[in-house]
C-alpha positions in Angstrom: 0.0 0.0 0.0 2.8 2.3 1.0 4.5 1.7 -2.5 1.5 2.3 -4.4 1.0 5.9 -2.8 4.3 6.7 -3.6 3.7 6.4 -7.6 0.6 9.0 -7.2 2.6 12.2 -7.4 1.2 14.9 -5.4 -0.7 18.1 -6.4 2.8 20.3 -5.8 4.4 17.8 -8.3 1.8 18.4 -11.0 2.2 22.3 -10.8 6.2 21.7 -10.7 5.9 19.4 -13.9 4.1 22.1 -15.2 6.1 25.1 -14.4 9.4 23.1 -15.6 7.8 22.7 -18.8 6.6 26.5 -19.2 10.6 26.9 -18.9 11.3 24.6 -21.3 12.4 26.1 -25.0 11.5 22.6 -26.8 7.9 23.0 -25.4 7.5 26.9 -26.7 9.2 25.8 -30.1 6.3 23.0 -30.3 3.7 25.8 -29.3 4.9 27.8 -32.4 6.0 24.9 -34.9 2.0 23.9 -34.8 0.6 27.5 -34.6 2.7 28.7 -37.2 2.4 25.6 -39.2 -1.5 25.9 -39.6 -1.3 30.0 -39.5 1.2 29.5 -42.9 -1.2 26.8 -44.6 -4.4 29.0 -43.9 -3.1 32.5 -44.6 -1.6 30.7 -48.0 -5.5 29.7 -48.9 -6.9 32.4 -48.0 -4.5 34.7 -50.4 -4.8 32.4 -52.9 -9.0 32.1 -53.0 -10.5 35.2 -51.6 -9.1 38.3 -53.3 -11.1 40.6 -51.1 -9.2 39.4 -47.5 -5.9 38.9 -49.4 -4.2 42.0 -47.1 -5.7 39.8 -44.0 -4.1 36.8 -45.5 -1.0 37.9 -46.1 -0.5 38.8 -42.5 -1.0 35.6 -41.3 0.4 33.9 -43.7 3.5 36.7 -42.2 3.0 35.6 -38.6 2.8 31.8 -39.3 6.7 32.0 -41.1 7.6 33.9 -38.3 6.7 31.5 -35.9 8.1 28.5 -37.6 11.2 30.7 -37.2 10.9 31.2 -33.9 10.2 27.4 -33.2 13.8 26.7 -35.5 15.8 29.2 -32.8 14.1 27.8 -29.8 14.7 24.2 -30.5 17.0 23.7 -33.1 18.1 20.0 -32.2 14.3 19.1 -31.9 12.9 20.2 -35.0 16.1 18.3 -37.1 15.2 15.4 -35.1 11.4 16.1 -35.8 12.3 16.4 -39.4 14.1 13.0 -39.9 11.7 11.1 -37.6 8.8 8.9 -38.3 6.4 11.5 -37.8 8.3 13.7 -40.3 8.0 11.5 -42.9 4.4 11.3 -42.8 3.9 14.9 -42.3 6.3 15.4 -45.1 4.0 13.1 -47.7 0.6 14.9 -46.4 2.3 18.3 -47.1 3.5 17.0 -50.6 0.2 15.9 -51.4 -1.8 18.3 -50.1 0.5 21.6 -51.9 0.1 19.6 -55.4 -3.6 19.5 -54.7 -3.6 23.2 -54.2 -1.3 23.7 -57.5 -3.6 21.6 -59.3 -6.3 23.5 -58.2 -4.5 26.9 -58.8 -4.1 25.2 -62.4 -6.9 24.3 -63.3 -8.3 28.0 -62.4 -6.1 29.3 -64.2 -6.8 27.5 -67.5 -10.6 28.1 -66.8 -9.6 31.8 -66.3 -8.1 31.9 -69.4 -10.4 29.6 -71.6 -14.1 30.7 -70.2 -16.6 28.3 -71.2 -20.4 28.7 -69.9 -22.7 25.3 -69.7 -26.5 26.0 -69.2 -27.9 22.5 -68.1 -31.6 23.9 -68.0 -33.7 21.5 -69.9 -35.4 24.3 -72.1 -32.1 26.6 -72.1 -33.7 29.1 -69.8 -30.2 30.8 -69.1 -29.2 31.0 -71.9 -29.6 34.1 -74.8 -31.6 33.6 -78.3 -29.9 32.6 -81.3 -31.3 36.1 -82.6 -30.0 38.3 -79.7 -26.7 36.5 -79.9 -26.2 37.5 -83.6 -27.6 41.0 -83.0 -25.3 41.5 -80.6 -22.1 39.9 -82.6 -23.1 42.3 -85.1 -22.9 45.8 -83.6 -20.5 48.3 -84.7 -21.3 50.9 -82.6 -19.9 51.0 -78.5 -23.3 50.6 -76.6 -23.4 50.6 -72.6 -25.8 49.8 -70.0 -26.7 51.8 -67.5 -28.0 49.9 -64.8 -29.4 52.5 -61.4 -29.8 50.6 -58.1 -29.5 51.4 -55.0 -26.6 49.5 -52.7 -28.5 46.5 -51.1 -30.9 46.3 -53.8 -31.6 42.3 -54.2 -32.4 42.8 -57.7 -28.8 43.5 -58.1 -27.3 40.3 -59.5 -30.0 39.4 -61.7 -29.4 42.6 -64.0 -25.7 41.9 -63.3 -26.2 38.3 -64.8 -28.1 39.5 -68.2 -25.6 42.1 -68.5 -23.0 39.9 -68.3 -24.4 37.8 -70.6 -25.0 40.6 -73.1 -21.1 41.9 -72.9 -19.7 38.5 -73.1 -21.8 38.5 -77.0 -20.2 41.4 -77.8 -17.0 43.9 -77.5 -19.0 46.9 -78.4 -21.6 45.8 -75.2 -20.4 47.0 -72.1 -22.2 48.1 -68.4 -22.0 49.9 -64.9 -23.9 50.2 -61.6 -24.4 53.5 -60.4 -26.4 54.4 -56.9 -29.2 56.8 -58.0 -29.7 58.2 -54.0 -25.4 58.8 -54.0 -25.2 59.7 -58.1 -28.2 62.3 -58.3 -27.0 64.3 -61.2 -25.9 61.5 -63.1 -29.6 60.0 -63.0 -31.1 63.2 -63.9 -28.8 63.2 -67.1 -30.3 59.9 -68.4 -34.0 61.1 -66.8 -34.0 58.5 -64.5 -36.7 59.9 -61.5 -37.9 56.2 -60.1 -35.5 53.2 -59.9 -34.4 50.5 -60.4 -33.9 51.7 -63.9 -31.4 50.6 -66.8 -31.1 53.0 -69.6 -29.0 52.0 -72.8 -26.9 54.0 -74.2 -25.2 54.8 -78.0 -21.8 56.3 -76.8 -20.9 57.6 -80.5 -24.2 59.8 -80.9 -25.4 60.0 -76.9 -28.9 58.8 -77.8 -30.3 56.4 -75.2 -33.4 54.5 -74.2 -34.8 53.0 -71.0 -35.0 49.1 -70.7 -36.8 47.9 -67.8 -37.3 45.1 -66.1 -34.2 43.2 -67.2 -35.6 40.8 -69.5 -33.8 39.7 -72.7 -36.2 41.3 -74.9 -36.4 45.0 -73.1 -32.3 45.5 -73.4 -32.5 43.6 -77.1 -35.3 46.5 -77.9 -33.3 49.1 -76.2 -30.3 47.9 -78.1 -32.1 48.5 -81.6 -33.6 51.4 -80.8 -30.4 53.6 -79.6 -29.2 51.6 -82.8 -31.4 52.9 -85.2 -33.3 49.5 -85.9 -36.7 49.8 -86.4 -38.9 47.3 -84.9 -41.8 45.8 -86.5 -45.0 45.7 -85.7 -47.7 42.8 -85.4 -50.9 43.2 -85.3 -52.7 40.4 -83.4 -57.2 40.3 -84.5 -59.6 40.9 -81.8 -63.2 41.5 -81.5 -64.3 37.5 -82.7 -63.7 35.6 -79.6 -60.1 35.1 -80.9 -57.7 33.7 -78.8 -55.9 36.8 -77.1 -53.9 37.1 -73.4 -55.2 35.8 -70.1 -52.5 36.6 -67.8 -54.2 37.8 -64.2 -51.9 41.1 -63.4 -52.4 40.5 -60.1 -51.2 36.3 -59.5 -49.4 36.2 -63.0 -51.1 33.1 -63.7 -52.4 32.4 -67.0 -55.0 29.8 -68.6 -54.4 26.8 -70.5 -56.5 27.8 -73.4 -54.6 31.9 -73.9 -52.3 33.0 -76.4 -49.8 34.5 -73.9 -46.6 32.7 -74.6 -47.1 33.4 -77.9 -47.2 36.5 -77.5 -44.2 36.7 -75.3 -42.3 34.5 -78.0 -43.3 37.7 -80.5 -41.6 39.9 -78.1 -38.6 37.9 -77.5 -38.1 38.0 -81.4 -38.6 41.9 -80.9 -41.4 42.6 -82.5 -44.1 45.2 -81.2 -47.6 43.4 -80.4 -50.4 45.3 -80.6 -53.8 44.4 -80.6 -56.4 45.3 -83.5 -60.5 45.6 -83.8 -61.5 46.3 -86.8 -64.9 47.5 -85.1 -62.7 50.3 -83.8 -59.9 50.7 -87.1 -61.7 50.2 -90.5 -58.8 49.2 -91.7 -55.1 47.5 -91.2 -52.2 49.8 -90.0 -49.7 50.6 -92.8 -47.1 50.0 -90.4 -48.5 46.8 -90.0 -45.4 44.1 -90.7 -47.8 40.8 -90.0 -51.2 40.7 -88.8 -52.1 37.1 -87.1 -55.6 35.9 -86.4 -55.9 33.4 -83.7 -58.7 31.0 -83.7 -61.7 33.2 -84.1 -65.2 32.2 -83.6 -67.6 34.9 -84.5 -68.2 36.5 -88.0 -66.9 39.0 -89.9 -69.7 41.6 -90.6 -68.6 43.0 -94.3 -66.5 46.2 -93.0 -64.2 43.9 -91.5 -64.2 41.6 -93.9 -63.5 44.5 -97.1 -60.8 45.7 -94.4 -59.2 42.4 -94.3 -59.8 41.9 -98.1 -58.2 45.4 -99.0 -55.2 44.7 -96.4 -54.0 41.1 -98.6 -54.4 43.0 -101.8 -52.2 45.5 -101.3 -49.7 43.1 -100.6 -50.6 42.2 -96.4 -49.1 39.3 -94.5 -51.1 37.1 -92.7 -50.8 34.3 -90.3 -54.3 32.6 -89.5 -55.1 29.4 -87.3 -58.4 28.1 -88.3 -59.8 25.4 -86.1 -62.5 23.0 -87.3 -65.6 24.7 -88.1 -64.2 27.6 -88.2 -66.6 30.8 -89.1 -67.8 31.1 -93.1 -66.2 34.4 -93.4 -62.6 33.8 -92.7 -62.9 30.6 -94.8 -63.9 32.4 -97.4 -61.3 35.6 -96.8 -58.2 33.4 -97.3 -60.3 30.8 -100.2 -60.3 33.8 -102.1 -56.5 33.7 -102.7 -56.2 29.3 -102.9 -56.5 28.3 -99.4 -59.3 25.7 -98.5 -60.5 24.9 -95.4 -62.5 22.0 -94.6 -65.0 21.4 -91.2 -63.7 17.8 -90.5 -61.4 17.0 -88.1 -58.1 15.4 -89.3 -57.2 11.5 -87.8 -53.9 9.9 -88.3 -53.7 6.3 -87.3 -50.1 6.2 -88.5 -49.1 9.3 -87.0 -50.4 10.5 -83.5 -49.8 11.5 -80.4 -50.5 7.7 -78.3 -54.1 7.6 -77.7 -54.9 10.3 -79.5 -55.9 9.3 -83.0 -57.4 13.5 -83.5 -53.7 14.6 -82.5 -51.7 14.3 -85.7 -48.5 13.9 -85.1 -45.8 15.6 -87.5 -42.5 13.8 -87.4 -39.4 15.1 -89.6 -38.4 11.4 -89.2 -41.3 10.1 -91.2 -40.6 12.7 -94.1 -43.9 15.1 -93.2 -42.6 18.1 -93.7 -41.5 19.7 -97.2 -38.0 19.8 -98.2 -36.8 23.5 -97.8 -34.8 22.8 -100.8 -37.9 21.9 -102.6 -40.6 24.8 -101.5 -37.4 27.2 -100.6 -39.3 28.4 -97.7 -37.1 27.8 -94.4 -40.2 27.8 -92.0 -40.3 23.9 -91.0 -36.0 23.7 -91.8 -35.4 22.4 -87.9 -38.4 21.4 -87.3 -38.6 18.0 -85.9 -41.8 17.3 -84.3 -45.1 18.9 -83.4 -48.2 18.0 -83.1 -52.3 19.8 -83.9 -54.6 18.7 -81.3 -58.2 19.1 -83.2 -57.2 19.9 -86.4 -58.2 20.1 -90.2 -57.0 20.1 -93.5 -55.5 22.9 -95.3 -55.6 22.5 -99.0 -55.2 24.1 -102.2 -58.5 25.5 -103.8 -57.6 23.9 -107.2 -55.5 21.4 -108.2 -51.8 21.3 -108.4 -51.4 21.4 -112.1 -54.5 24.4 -112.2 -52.6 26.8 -110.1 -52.1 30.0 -111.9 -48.6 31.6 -112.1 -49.6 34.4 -109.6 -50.1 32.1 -106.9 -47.7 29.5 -105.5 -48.9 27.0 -103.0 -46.7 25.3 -100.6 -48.0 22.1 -98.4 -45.5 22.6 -94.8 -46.7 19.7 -93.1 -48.5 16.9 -93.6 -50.1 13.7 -92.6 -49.3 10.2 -93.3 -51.5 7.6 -95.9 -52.5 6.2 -92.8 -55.2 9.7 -91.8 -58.5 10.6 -92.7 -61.2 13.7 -92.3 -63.0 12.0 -89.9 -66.7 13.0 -89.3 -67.5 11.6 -86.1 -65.2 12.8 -83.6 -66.8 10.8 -80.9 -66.0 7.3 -82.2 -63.1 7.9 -84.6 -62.6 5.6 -87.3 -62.2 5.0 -91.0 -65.4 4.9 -92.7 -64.7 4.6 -97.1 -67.8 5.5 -97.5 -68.2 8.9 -95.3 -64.7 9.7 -94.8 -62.0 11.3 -97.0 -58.6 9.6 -96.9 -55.3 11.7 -96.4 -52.6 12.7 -97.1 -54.0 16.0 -96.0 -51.2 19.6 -95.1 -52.1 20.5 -92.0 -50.5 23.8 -92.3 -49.8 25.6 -95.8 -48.1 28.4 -97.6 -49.4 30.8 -100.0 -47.4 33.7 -102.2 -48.9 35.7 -104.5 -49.5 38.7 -106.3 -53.1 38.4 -107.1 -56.0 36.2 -106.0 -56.6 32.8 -107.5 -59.3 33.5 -109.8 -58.0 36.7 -111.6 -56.4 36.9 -114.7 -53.3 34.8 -114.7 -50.3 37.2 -114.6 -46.8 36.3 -114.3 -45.9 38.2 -110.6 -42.8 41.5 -111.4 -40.9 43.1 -108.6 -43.4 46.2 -109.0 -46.5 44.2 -108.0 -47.5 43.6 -104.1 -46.7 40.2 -103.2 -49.3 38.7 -100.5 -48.3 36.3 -98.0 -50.6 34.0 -95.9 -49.0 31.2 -94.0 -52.8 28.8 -93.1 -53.2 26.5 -90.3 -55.6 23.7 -89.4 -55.8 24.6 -86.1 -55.3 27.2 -83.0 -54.4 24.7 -79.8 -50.9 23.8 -80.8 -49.7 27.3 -79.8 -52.5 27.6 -76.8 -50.7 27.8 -73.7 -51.4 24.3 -73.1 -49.2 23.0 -75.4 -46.8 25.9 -77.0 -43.9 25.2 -75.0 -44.5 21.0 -76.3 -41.8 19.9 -78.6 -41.5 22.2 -81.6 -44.9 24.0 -81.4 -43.9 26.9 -80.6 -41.0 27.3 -83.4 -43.1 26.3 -85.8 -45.5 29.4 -85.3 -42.6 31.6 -84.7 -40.7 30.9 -87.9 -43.9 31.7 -89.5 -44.2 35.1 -88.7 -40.3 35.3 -89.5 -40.9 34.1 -92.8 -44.0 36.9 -93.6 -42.0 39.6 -91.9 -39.0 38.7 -94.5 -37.0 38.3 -90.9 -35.5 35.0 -92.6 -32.3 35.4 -90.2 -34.7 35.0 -87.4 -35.7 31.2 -88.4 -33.9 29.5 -86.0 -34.5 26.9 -82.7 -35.0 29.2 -79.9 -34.9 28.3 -76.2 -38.1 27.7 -74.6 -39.6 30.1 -71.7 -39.2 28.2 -68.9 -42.1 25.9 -67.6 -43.4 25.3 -64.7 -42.7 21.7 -64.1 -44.5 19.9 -61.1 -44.3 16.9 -59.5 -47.4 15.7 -59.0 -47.9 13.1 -56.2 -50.6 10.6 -54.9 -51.0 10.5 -50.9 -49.7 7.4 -50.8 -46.5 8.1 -53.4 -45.9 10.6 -51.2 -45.8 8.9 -47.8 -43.8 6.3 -49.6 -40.9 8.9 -50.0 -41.5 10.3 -46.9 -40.9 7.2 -44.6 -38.5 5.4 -47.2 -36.0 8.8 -46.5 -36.4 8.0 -43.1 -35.8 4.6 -42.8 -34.8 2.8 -46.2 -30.8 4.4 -46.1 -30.1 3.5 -42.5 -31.5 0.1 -42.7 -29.7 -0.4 -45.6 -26.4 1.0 -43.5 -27.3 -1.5 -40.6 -27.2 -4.1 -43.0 -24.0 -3.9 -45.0 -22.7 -3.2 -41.2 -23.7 -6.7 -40.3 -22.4 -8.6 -43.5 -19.3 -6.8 -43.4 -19.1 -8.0 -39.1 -20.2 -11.8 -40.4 -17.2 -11.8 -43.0 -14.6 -10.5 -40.8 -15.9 -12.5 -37.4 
């Protein structure tokens, strides 16, 4: 007993131990060694990745060396002995590897740096800019900047930052800067800026500018043109027959399957001016009208609005019209007039369709439904690859191919396979020889020319008006519903491109972005509720105890 209370060492021992090693210059060199070991390594990542702290950095990147000095001068014999010890040599190894991670890093940000590369992952592109702006902007000549007035601490901030970024990365001649309205008064009041946030662009040769807000694509793209000298057309969009037109609530944003919204956005984006038009109210088309588009109507014409209409393509108009089945007399007979027909059936396709849907025709560039561009020389369907007409009918020529006069040229865009029919009874949809007409049927059409089908034939000169209809067998394929599906909403796009002569403008845009829900059952949904709960540690608990049965 006596011997084991002599190997306790007593309070006064403990504090003696501790004192002695206070004294000791091998215990203050270890103090420093580790301090200024891990000050060195973090002040040296800290310089290196954060540019804004780098004066912080530096200093303790400052200190850490000088302690690691210190530590050499207190202990000199322990830290060579530390070095070619055991120890050393796996510290050694850990700080080889872990400085030619760093460099690696370092490298590899600096070849990033140097070749910038930009992936948007998106599945409709939503990040990224429009073919159209893209070219626009590769094209200017003229040194444009963006103006961009917000207040410090606005949240808005690096949204307009990340457009504008976008729009100078396009373009040398593109370039921005954030000024403070509240701090920069005069310098708002030059560019008329009273309310913010505001962006005004800017010509810096001839000090014209224009204001371009919010910062959407299209806003700084129309400002662009504008302090450019670019006029931007017009489109006319027909009201006043229960048309399809814009449902957007301004108070929720929300809009309704069956509106013409995102078509109408897609017109903007391609920086055209919408604007609406009743004939009730103008007796007659704008001049300045570059397209005028009529949207599924179902009400009459009374005869003003038809002679309006009538007066409009003869004098060379352009005119996009969706005409659903049984669509009214008048319009049927407006654009018959020049070689389109219309018919009331609705079109099946049994080889051709969206699945389960035999009234959904289904146009696939795979199956050879659309006409060669090389053939018709009209770009509109050039990359398109799918889309589809939910309730639709034929669009045909009035006469036969081999009776159409040399005024008028004809062009079938898309069409259906042997395998579809006019079918005329919607409600059990199937082939009947004896009441239904067999396909191939266009579903959508193209019409040029210079006078109307039954005039005089006349070879067309550069002196006469050429007219311009592009004719569709139905309205729902750019509805809201279904404009954003597959290729839809090209298709209607590069039809307005083509009457506008904005060939350039024919191209694969990317989509507006969707709203895409998951849509779950209650019991789908308490299944991923309690399998995230219990499923990965039971699975843990598991491979625990085959791994413990192996090695027992």
């Amino acid at each position: 007993m006596a011997d084991d209370k002599e190997l306790v060492p007593s309070e006064e021992t403990l504090i003696e131990a501790f004192q002695s090693q206070l004294k000791s210059p091998p215990f203050w060199s270890s103090i420093c060694g580790i301090v200024g070991f891990i000050a060195a390594v973090a002040g040296g990542i800290l310089y290196l990745s954060i540019k804004d702290i780098q004066s912080f950095s530096l200093t303790v990147l400052i200190i850490g060396l000088l302690l690691l000095f210190i530590a050499l001068v207190l202990s000199p014999r322990g830290i060579a002995m530390f070095l070619v010890g055991r120890q050393a040599r796996f510290g050694t190894n850990i700080l080889i590897m872990t400085l030619a991670f760093f460099i690696i890093i370092a490298l590899l940000n600096f070849l990033f740096f140097r070749n910038f590369q930009r992936f948007d992952v998106t599945y409709t592109r939503f990040f990224s800019l429009a073919p159209q702006t893209v070219q626009i902007l590769e094209n200017l000549d003229v040194e444009i900047r963006a103006n961009a007035f917000l207040v410090d601490g606005d949240g808005r901030r690096q949204q307009v930052e990340d457009i504008l970024n976008e729009f100078s990365r396009n373009s040398s001649n593109f370039s921005y800067r954030f000024i403070d309205p509240e701090l920069n008064r005069s310098v708002a009041l030059t560019y008329n800026v009273t309310q913010f946030p505001a962006i005004v662009i800017e010509n810096m040769e001839v000090g014209t500018f224009q204001a371009a807000f919010p910062a959407s694509e299209q806003q700084l793209l129309t400002a662009v043109l504008v302090v450019t000298g670019v006029e931007t057309k017009k489109v006319y969009i027909l009201t006043g027959h229960k048309e399809r037109a814009s449902t957007r609530d301004l108070a929720t944003g929300l809009i309704e399957p069956l509106g013409f919204d995102l078509a109408l956005e897609g017109l903007l984006r391609d920086n055209y001016s919408v604007q609406a038009l009743n004939l009730m109210q103008i007796r007659e088309v704008p001049d300045d009208a570059a397209a005028l588009v009529i949207a599924g109507p179902t009400q009459e014409l009374d005869q003003a609005e038809y002679n309006a209409l009538d007066s409009y393509l003869s004098s060379g108009g352009r005119l996009i019209v969706l005409l659903d089945p049984n669509s009214p007399q008048s319009f049927r007979d407006l654009i018959s007039e020049w070689g389109i027909k219309t018919y009331t059936d609705t079109l099946a396709d049994a080889g051709s369709s969206v699945a389960g849907h035999v009234l959904t025709p289904l146009m696939q560039r795979a199956n050879g439904q659309f006409i060669s561009t090389d053939l018709s020389g009209i770009g509109i369907t050039s990359q398109i690859d799918v889309v589809f007409f939910p309730g639709a009918t034929a669009i045909e020529s009035t006469v036969l191919a081999q009776d159409i006069p040399p005024q008028t040229r004809f062009v079938p865009l898309a069409m259906t396979t042997q395998a579809s029919w006019l079918e005329t009874n919607v409600d059990n949809p199937r082939p009947d020889p004896e009441l239904d007409l067999p396909g191939p049927f266009p579903v959508s059409s193209a019409l040029e020319a210079c006078a109307k089908i039954d005039a005089i034939p006349v070879r067309c000169q550069n002196n006469m008006p050429l007219t311009k209809i592009v004719a569709f067998g139905d309205s729902d394929f750019v509805s809201n519903e279904f404009y954003t599906s597959r290729d839809n909403s090209d298709l209607f796009l590069n039809s307005v491109n083509f009457l506008t002569d904005d060939y350039d403008l024919i191209s694969i845009r990317p989509k507006v972005f969707p709203v895409r829900e998951l849509v779950l059952t209650a019991n789908q949904r308490d299944f991923i509720q309690w399998s995230s709960w219990f499923l990965p540690p039971t699975l843990l608990l598991i491979v625990a105890a085959l791994i413990w049965w192996r090695r027992r």
